[in-house]
ZARO-596911 format. One record per residue: residue number from 0; chain; x, y, z of N, C-alpha, C in turn. Coordinates in steps of 0.05 Angstrom, whole numbers, plus 5000, padded with zeros to 4 digits. Last residue first. Layout:
// residues N
(NUM "A" (X Y Z) (X Y Z) (X Y Z))
...
***
This chain:
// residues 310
(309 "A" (9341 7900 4157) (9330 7930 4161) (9333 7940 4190))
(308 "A" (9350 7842 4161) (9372 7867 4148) (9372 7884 4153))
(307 "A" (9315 7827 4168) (9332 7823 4196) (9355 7842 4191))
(306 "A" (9274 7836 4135) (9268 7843 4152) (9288 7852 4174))
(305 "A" (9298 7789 4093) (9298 7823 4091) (9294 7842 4111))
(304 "A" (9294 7749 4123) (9316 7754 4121) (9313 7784 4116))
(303 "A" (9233 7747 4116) (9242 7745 4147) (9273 7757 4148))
(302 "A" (9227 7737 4057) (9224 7765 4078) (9228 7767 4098))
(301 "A" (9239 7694 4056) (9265 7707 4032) (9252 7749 4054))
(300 "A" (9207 7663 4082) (9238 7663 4088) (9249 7687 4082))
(299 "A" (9166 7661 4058) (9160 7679 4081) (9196 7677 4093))
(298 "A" (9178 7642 4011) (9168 7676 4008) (9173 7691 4040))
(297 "A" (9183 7592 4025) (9201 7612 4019) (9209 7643 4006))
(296 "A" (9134 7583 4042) (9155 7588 4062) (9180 7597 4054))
(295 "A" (9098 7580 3987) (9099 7600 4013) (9125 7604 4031))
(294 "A" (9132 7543 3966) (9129 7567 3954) (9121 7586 3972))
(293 "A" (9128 7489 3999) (9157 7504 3991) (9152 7533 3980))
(292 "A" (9075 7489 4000) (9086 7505 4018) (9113 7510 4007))
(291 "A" (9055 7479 3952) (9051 7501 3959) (9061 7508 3993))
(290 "A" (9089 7432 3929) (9090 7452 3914) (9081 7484 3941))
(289 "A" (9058 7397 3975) (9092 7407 3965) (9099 7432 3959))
(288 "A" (9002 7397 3955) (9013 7412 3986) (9045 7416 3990))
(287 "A" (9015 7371 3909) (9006 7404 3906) (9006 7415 3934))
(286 "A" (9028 7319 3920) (9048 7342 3901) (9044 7369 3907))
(285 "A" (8995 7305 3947) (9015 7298 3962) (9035 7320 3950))
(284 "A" (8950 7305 3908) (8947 7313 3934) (8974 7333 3952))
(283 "A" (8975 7266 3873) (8969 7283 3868) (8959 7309 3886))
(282 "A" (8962 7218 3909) (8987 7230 3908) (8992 7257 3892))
(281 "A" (8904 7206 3900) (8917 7213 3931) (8951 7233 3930))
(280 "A" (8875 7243 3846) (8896 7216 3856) (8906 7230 3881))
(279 "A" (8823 7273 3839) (8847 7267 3840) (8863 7260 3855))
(278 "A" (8764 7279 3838) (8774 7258 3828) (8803 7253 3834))
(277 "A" (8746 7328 3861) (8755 7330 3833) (8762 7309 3817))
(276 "A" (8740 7306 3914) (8720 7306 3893) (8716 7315 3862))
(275 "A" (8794 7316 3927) (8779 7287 3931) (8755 7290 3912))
(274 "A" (8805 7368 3921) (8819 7348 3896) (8808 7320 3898))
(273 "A" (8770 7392 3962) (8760 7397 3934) (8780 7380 3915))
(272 "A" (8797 7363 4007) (8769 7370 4001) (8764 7367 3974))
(271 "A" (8852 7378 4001) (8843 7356 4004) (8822 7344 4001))
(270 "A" (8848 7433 4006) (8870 7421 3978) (8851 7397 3988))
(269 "A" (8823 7445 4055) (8807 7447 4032) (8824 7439 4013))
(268 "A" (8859 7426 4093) (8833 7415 4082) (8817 7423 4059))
(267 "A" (8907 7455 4074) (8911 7433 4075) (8881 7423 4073))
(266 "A" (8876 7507 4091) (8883 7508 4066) (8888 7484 4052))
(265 "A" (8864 7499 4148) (8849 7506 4132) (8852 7497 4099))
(264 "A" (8922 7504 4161) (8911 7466 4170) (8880 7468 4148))
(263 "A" (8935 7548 4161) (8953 7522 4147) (8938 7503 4148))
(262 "A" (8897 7566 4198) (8899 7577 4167) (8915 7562 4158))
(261 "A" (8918 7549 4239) (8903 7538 4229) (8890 7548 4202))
(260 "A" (8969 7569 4244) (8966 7539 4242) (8944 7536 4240))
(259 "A" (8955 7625 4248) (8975 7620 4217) (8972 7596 4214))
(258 "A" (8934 7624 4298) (8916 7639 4284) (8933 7628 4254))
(257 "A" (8985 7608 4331) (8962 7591 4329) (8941 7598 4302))
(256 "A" (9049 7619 4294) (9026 7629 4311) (9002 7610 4305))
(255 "A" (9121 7631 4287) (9092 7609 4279) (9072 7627 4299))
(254 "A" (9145 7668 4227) (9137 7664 4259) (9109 7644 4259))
(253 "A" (9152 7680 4186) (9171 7667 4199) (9171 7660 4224))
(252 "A" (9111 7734 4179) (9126 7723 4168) (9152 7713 4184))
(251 "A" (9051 7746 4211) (9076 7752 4217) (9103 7733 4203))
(250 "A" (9007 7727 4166) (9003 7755 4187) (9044 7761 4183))
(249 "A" (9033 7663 4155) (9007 7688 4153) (9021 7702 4173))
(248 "A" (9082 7635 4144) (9067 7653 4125) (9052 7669 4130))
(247 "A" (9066 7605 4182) (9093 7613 4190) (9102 7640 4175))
(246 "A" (9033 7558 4167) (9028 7578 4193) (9049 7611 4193))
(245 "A" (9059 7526 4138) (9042 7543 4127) (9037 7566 4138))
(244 "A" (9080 7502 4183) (9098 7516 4169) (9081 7525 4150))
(243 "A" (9039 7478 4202) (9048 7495 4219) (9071 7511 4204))
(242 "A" (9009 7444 4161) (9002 7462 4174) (9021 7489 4188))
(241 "A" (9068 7416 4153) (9057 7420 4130) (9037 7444 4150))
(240 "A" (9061 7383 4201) (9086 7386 4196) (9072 7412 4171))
(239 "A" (9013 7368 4203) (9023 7371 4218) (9040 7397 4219))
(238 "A" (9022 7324 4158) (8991 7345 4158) (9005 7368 4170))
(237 "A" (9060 7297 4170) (9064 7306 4156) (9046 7336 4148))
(236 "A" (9024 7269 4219) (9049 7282 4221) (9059 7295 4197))
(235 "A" (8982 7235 4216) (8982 7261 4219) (9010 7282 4220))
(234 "A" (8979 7188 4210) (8987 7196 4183) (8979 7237 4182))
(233 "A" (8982 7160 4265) (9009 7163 4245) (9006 7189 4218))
(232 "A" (8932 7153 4280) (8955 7178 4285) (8970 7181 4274))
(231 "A" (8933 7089 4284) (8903 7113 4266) (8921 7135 4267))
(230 "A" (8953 7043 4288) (8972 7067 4276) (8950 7092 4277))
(229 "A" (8926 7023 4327) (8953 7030 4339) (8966 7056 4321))
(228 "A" (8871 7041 4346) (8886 7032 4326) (8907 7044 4331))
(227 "A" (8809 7032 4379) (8829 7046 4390) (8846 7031 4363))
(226 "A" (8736 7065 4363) (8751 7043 4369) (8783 7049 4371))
(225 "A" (8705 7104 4354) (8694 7081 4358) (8711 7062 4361))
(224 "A" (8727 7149 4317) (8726 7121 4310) (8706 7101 4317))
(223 "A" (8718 7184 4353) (8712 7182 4339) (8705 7164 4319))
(222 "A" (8746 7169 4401) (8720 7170 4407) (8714 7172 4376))
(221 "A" (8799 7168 4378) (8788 7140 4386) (8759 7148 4395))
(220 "A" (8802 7215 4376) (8802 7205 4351) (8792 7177 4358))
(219 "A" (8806 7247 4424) (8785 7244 4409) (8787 7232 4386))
(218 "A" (8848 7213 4445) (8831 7204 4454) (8809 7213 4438))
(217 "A" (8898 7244 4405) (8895 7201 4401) (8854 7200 4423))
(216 "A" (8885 7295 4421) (8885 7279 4396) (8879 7259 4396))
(215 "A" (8916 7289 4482) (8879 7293 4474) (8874 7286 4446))
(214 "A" (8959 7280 4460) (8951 7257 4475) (8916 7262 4475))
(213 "A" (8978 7328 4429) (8970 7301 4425) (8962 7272 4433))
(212 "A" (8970 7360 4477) (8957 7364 4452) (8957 7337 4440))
(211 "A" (9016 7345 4512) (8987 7334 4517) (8971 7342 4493))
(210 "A" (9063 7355 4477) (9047 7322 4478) (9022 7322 4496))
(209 "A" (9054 7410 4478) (9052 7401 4450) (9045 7366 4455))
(208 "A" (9057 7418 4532) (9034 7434 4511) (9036 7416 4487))
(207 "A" (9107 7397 4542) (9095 7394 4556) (9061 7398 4539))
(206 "A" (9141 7431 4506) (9137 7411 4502) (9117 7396 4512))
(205 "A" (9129 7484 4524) (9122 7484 4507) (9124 7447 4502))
(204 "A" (9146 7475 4581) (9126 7480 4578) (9118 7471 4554))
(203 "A" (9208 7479 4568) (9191 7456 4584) (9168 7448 4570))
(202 "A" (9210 7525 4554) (9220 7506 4534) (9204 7477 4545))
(201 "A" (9201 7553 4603) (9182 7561 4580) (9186 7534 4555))
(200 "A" (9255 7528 4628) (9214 7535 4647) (9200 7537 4619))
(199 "A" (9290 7564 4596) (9285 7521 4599) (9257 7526 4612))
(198 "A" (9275 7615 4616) (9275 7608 4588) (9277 7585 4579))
(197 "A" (9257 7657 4648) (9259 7630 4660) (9258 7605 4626))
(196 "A" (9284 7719 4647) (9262 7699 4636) (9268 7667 4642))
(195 "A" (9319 7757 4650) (9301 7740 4672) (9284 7723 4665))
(194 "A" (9348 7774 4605) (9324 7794 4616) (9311 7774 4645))
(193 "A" (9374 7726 4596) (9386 7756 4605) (9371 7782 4620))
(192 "A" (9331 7693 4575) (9352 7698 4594) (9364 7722 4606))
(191 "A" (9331 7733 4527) (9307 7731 4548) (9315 7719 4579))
(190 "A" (9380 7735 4501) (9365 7758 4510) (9349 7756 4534))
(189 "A" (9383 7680 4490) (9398 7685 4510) (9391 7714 4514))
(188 "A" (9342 7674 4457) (9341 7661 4476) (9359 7671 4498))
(187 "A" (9295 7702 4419) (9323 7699 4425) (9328 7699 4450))
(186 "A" (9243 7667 4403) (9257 7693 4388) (9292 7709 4390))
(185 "A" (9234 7644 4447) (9238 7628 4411) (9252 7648 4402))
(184 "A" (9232 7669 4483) (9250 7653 4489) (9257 7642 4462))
(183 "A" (9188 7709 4476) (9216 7719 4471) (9236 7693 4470))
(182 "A" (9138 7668 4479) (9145 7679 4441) (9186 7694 4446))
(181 "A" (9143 7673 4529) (9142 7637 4505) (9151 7647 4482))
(180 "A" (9129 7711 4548) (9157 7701 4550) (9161 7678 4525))
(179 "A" (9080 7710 4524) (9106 7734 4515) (9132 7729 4520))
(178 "A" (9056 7675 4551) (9058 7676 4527) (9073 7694 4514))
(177 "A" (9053 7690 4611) (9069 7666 4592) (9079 7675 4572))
(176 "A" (9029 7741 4604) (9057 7745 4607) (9069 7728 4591))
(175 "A" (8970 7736 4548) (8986 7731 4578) (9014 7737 4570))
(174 "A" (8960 7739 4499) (8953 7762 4521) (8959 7753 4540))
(173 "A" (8992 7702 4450) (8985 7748 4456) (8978 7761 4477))
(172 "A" (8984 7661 4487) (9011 7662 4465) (9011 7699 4461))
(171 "A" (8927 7656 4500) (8953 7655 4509) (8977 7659 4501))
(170 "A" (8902 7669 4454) (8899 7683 4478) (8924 7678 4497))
(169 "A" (8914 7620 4414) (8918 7648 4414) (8916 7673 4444))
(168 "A" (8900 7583 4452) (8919 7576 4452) (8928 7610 4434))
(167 "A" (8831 7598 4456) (8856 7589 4475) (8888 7592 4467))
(166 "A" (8825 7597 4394) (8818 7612 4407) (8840 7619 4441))
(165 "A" (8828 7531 4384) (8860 7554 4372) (8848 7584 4381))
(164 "A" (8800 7506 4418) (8838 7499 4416) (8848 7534 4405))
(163 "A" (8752 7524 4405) (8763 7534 4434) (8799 7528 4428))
(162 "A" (8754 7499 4343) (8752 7527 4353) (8768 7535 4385))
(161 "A" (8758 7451 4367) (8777 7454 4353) (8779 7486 4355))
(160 "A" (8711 7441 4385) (8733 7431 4408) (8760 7454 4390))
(159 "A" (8675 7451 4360) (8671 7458 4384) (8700 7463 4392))
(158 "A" (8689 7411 4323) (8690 7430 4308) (8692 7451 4332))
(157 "A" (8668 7367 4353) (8697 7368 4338) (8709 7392 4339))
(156 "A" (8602 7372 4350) (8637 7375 4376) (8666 7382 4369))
(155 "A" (8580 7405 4306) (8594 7377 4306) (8615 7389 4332))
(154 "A" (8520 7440 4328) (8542 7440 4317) (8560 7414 4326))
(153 "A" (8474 7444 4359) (8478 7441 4335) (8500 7434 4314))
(152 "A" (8497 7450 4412) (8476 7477 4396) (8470 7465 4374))
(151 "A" (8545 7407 4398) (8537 7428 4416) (8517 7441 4404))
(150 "A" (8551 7333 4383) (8545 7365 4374) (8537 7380 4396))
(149 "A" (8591 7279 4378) (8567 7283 4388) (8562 7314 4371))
(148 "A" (8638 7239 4367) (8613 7245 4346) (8599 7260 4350))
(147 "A" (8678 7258 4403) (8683 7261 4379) (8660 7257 4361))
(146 "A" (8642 7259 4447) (8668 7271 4448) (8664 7272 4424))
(145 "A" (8609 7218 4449) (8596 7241 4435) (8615 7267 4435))
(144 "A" (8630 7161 4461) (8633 7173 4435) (8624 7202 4431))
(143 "A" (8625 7173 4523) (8649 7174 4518) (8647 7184 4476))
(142 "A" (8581 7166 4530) (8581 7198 4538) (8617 7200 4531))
(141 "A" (8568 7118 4501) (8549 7149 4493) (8569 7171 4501))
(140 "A" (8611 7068 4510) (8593 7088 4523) (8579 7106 4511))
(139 "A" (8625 7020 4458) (8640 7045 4478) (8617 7059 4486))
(138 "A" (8637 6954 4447) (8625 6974 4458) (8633 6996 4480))
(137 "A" (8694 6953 4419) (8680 6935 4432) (8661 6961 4436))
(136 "A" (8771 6934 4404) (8746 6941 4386) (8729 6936 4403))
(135 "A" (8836 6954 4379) (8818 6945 4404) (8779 6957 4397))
(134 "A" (8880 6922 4328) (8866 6942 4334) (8847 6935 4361))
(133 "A" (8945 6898 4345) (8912 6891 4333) (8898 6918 4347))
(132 "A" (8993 6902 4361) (8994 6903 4342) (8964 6902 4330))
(131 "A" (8993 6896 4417) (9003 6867 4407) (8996 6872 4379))
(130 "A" (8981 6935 4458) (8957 6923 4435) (8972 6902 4421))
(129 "A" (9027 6944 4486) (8996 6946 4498) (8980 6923 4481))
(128 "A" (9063 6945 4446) (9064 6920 4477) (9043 6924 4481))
(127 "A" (9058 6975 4411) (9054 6955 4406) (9046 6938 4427))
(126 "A" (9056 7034 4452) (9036 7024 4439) (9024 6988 4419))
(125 "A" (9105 7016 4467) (9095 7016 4483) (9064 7008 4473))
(124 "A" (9128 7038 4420) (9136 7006 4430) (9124 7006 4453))
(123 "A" (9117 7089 4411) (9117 7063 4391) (9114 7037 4403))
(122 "A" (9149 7113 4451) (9111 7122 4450) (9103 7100 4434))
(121 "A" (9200 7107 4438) (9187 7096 4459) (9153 7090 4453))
(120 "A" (9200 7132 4385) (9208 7112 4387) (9198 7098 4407))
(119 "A" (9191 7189 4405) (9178 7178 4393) (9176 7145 4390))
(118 "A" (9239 7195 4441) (9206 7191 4450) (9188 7184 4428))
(117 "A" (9276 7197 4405) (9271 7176 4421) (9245 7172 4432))
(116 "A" (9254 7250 4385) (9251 7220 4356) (9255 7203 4376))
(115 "A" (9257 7277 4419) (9230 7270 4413) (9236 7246 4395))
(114 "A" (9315 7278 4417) (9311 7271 4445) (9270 7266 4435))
(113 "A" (9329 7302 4372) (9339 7269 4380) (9319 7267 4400))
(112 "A" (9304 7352 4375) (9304 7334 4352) (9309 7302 4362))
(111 "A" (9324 7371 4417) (9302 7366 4415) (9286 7349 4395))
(110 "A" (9389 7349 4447) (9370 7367 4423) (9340 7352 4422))
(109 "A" (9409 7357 4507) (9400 7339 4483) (9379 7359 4455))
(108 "A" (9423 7376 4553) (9424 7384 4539) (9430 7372 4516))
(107 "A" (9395 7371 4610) (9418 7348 4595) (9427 7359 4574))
(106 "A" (9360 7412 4614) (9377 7404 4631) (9399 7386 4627))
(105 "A" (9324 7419 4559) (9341 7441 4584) (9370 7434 4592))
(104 "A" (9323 7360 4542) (9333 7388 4527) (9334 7411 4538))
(103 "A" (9294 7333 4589) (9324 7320 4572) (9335 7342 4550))
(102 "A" (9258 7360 4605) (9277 7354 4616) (9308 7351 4601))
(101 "A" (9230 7355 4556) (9232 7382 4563) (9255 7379 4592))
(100 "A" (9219 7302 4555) (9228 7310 4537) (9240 7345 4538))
(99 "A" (9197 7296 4609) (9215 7283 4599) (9227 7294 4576))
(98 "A" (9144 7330 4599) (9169 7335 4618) (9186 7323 4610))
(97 "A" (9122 7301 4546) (9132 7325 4547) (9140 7338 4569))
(96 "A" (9107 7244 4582) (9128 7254 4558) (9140 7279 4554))
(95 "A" (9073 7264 4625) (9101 7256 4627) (9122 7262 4603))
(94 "A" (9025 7293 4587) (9047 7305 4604) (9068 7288 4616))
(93 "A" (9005 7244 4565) (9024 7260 4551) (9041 7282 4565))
(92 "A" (8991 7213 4614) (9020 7205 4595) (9033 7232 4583))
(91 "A" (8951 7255 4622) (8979 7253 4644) (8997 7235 4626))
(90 "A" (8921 7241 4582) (8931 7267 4590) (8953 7267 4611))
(89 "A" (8901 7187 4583) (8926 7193 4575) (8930 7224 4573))
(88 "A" (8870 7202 4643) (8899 7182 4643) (8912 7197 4623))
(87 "A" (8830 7235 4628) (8854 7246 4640) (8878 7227 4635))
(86 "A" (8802 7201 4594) (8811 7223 4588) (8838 7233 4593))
(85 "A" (8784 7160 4619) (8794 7154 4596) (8813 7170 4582))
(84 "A" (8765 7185 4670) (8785 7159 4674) (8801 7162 4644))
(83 "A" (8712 7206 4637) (8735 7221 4651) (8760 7214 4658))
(82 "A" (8686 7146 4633) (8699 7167 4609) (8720 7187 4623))
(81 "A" (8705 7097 4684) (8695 7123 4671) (8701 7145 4657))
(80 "A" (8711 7029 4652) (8731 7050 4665) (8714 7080 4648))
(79 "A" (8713 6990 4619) (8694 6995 4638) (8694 7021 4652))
(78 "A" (8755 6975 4583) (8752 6954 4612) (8732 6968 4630))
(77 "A" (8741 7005 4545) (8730 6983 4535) (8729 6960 4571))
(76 "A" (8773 7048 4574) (8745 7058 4563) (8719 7024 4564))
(75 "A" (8822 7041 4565) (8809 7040 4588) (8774 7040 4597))
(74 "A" (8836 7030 4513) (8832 6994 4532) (8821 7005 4554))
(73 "A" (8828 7075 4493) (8805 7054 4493) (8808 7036 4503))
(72 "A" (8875 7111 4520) (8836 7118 4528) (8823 7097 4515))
(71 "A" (8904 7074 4498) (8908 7077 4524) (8881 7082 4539))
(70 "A" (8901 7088 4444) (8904 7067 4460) (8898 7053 4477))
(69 "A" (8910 7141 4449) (8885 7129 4429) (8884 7105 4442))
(68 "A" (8959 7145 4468) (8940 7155 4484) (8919 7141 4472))
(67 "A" (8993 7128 4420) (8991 7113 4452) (8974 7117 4460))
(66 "A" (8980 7164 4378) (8967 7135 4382) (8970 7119 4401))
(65 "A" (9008 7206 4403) (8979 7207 4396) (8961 7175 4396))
(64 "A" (9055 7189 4399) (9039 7196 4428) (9005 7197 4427))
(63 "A" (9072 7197 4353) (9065 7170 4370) (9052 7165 4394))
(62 "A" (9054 7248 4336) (9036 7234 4323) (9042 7208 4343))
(61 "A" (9106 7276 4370) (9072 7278 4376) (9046 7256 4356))
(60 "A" (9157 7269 4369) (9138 7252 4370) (9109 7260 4380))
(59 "A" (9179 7317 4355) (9178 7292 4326) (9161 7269 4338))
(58 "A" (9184 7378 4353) (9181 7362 4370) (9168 7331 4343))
(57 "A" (9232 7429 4366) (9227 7406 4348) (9215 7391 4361))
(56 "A" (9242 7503 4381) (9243 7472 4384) (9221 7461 4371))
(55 "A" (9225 7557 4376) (9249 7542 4363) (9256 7523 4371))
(54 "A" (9187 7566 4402) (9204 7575 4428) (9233 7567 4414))
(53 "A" (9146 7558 4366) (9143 7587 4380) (9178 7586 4393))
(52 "A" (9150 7506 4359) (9162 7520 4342) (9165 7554 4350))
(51 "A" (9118 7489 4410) (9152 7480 4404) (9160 7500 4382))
(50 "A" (9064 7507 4388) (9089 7523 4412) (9118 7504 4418))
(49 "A" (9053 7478 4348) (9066 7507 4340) (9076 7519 4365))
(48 "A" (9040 7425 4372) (9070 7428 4357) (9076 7462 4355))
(47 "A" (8985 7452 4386) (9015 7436 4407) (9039 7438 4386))
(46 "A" (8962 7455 4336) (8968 7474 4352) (8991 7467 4368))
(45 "A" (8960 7400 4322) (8981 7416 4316) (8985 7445 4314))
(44 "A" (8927 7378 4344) (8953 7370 4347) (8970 7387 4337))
(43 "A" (8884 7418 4323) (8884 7403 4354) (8918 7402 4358))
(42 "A" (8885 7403 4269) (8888 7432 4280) (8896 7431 4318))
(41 "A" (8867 7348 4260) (8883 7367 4246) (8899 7387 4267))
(40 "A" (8825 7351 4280) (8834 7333 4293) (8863 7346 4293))
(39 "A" (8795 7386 4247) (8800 7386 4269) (8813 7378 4287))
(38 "A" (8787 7380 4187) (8804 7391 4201) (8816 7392 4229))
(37 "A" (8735 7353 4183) (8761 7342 4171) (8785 7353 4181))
(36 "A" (8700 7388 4202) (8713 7362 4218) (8732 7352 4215))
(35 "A" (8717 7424 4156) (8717 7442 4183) (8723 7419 4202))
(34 "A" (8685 7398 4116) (8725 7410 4118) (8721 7414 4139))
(33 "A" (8637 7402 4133) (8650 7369 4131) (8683 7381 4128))
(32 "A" (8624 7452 4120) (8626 7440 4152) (8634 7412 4159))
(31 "A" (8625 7443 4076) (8647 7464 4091) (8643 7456 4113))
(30 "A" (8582 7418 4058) (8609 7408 4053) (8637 7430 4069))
(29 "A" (8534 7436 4080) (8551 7419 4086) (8575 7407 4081))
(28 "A" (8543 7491 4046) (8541 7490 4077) (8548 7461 4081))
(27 "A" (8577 7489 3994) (8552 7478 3997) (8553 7485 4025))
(26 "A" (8619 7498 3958) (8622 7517 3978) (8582 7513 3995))
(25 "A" (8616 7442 3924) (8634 7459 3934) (8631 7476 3962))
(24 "A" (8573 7436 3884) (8572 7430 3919) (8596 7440 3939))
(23 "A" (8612 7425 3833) (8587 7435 3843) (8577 7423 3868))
(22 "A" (8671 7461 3821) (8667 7437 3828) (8632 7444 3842))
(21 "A" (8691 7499 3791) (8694 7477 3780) (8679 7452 3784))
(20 "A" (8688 7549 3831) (8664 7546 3808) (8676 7525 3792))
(19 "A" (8703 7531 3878) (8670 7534 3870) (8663 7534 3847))
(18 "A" (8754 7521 3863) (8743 7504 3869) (8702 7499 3875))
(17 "A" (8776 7578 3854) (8775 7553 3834) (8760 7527 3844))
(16 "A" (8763 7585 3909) (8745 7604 3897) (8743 7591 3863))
(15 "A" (8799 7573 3941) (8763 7563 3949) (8754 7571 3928))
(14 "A" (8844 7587 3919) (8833 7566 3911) (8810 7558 3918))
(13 "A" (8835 7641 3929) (8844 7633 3906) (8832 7604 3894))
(12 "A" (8837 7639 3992) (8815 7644 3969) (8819 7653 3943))
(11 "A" (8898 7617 3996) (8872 7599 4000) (8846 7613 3988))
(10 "A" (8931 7667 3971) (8916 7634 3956) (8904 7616 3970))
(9 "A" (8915 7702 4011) (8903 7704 3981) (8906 7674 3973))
(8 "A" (8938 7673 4051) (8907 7677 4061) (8896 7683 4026))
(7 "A" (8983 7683 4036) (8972 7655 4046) (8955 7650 4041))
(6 "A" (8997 7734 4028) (8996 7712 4006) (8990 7687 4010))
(5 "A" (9001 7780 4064) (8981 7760 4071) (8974 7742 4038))
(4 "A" (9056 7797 4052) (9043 7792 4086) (9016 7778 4082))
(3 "A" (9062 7801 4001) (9075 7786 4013) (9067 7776 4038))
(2 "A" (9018 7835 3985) (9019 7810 3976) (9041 7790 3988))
(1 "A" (9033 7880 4016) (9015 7867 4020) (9000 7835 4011))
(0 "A" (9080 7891 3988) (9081 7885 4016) (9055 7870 4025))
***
C-alpha cells in the first residue's frame, strides 16, 4: 500500500538519487535551483489545467493562450504602456476565454474537449494577426523584466511566483468551501447538484482559473525572454499534460491535486535536468517521460478501480 500511494514520490528519489551519484554537480545548490526555474513556468500553467481536471474537464487551449497573452503583454509593453497595463490586459483575455469556454460547456452544452480545441484554434489566429508571424523585439523596462529575471530576498522571482502558485492554489482546493465544491463537482456531478452545489458556477470557474493561469504564463515568459514569440508556449503542453497526470499518482490516487502537479512537474525537471547533462538525446527525454507516466498512471488507475470496488 505504501508503495502504491506514494510510488511517485519513491521514483523521483530514485532518480535524484541515480543521478547524484552518476552525474557530478548534480545535486550542487545551483543546479537545483536552476531545476526549480526550469520548472516554473512549468508548474504555473499547469496548476490552471489541474482545476479543469479537478472538476473532470479538458482544457486544450491553455498553451495558445499562453502565447496570445506573451504577445499581447509585449506589443503592450514595447508601445510604452505601464507594466501593470501589460499584466492585467492579458489577464482579462485570459479571463474572457475561460468564460467563453465555461459558457459554451455549461450552458450550450459542448464538450470541453471541442469547445477549448476551438479556443485554441482562435487564441492561434489571433496571435498570428497580431504579430504577422515575427517575433516582437525592443527595449523592455526593468520593472517589467524583473517579473521573470529579477529575485526576492535572494531568490530567483520565478521560483517566488511558482511557490505562492501552488501554495495558493492548494489552500484553495483543501481549505475553502470553493474548493470542496470544486473537488465534489469533479467527483460526481449530479450528487453535488443534487446537494446544491452550483456545479456549471464551479465548471466555469475552473476554466476561467486554468486560462488566466495561462495568460499570466505567456506574460512571465515574455518578461523572461525579453521579448514576445508567437510560438515560445507551444512546447508547454505536453510538459503540461505529462505534469498533471503524474499529479494524479501522488498522495490521492486518480485525483488531481496542486501538491501531485507539481511533484509531476518536479520529476519532469529533473528527467530533463540530469539526461541534459548526461548527454542524452532530446528524444530520449521524450521516451523516458513516456515510459514513466504510462507506468505511474496506470498504477494509479489499476488502484482507483480497486478502491471503487471496496
Amino acid at each position: 500500500m505504501v508503495v502504491t500511494r506514494y510510488g511517485t514520490m519513491i521514483t523521483l528519489g530514485i532518480i535524484i538519487l541515480c543521478f547524484s551519484v552518476s552525474i557530478d554537480g548534480f545535486i550542487a545548490g545551483k543546479n537545483l535551483v536552476n531545476i526549480l526555474k526550469q520548472i516554473a513556468l512549468l508548474t504555473v500553467i499547469a496548476e490552471g489545467f489541474t482545476m479543469c481536471l479537478i472538476v473532470d474537464e479538458l482544457d486544450l487551449s491553455f498553451s495558445n493562450i499562453a502565447c496570445l497573452s506573451g504577445i499581447i503583454s509585449g506589443s503592450l509593453i514595447l508601445s510604452g504602456k505601464p507594466t501593470i497595463v501589460a499584466i492585467v490586459v492579458p489577464l482579462l483575455v485570459g479571463l474572457a476565454f475561460g468564460l467563453a469556454s465555461g459558457v459554451l460547456v455549461t450552458k450550450v452544452g459542448i464538450s470541453s474537449l471541442i469547445t477549448t480545441l476551438a479556443m485554441s484554434i482562435l487564441a492561434t489566429g489571433l496571435t498570428y494577426w497580431i504579430t504577422g508571424g515575427v517575433s516582437l523585439y525592443g527595449e523592455m523596462p526593468s520593472s517589467f523584466l524583473m517579473i521573470g529575471r529579477g529575485y526576492f530576498l535572494g531568490i530567483p522571482s520565478l521560483i517566488v511566483i511558482m511557490v505562492l502558485s501552488v501554495v495558493l492554489n492548494y489552500l484553495f482546493v483543501s481549505r475553502t468551501k470553493a474548493g470542496i465544491y470544486l473537488q465534489a463537482t469533479g467527483a460526481n456531478n449530479e450528487a453535488a447538484k443534487l446537494s446544491g452545489i452550483n456545479t456549471d458556477g464551479y465548471k466555469i470557474a475552473a476554466l476561467v482559473m486554468s486560462s488566466m493561469a495561462a495568460a499570466f504564463t505567456g506574460v512571465l515568459l515574455t518578461s523572461k525572454l525579453g521579448a514576445a514569440n508567437p510560438e515560445a508556449a507551444s512546447g508547454y503542453m505536453m510538459d503540461t499534460f505529462a505534469a498533471s497526470l503524474l499529479g494524479t499518482t501522488v498522495l490521492n490516487m486518480g485525483l488531481a491535486s496542486p501538491i501531485g502537479t507539481f511533484v509531476g512537474a518536479l520529476m519532469i525537471g529533473v528527467l530533463n535536468n540530469g539526461m541534459t547533462l548526461a548527454g542524452a538525446q532530446y528524444y530520449m527525454q521524450d521516451i523516458t517521460k513516456g515510459i514513466i507516466i504510462i507506468i505511474s498512471v496506470s498504477i494509479a488507475s489499476s488502484q482507483a478501480k480497486k478502491l471503487s470496488r471496496n
